[in-house]
C-alpha positions in Angstrom: 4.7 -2.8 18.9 6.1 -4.5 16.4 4.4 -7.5 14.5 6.1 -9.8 12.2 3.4 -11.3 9.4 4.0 -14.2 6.6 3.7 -12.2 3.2 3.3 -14.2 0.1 5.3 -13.6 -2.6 3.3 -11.5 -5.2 2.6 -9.0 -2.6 6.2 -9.3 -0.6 7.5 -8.1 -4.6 5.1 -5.5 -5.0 6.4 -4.0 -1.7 10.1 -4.7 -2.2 9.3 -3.0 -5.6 7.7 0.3 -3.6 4.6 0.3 -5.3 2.6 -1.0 -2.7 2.2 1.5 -0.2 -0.3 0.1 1.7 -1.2 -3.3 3.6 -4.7 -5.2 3.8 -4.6 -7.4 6.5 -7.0 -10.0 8.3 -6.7 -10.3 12.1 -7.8 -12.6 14.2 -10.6 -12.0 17.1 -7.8 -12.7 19.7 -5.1 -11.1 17.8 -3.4 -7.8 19.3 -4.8 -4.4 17.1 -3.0 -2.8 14.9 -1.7 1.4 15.7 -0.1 4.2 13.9 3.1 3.8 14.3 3.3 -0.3 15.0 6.3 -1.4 12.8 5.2 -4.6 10.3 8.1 -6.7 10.0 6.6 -8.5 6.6 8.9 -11.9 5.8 8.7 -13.4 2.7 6.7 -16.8 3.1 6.6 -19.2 0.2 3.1 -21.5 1.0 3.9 -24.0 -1.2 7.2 -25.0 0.4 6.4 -23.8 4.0 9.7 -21.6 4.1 10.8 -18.0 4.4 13.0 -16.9 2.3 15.2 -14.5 3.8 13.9 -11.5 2.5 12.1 -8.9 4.6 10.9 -5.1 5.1 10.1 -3.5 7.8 7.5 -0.6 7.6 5.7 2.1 9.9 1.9 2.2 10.0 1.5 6.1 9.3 -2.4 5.9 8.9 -4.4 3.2 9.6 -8.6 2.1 9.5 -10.6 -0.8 10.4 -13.5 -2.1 9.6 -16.1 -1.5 10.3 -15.4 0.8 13.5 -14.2 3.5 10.8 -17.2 4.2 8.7 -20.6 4.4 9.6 -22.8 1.6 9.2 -24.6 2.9 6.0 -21.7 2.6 4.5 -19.5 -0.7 5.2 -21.3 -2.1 1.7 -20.1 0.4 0.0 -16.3 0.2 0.9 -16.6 -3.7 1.9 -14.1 -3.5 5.0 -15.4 -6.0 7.1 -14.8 -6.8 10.7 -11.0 -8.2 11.7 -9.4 -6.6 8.8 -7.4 -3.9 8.4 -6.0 -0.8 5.9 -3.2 0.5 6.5 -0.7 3.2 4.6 2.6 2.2 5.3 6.6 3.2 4.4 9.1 1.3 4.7 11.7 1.8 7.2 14.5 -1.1 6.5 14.9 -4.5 4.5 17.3 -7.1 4.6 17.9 -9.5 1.6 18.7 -9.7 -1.7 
């Protein structure tokens, strides 16, 4: 599946930069999963201006947990992933863009 998500700047750099390898994200309740090997397509999204700005990267979910099915309960304080969100290791695959 592939799933295309707004990414704010700081963190759009950081990934265009490769030293982001990762992605936090929040789903909602009726929101599809997330599985190894879904493909982010993450657009650059500028908030303040409500506009995309042309740059994107696309990357492979290689491993992937969410909270708090992944842990046991004793421990969900202790790593703080909460329900709907999800931690993912990620590379990238393709970008267009600048």
């Amino acid at each position: 599946m592939i799933f295309q998500l707004k990414t704010w700047p700081t963190y759009f750099e950081k990934s265009w930069a490769g030293t982001m390898p990762f992605q936090l994200r929040h789903r909602g309740k009726d929101e599809e999963k997330f599985n190894v090997w879904d493909v982010l397509r993450l657009r650059e999204y500028v908030p303040e201006k409500k506009m995309y700005t042309g740059r994107e990267i696309c990357v492979e979910i290689i491993e992937l947990w969410e909270g708090p099915d992944f842990m046991n309960e004793d421990y969900i304080g202790m790593w703080g992933l909460a329900s709907e969100w999800s931690l993912m290791t990620v590379r990238e695959i393709s970008r267009e863009g600048d």
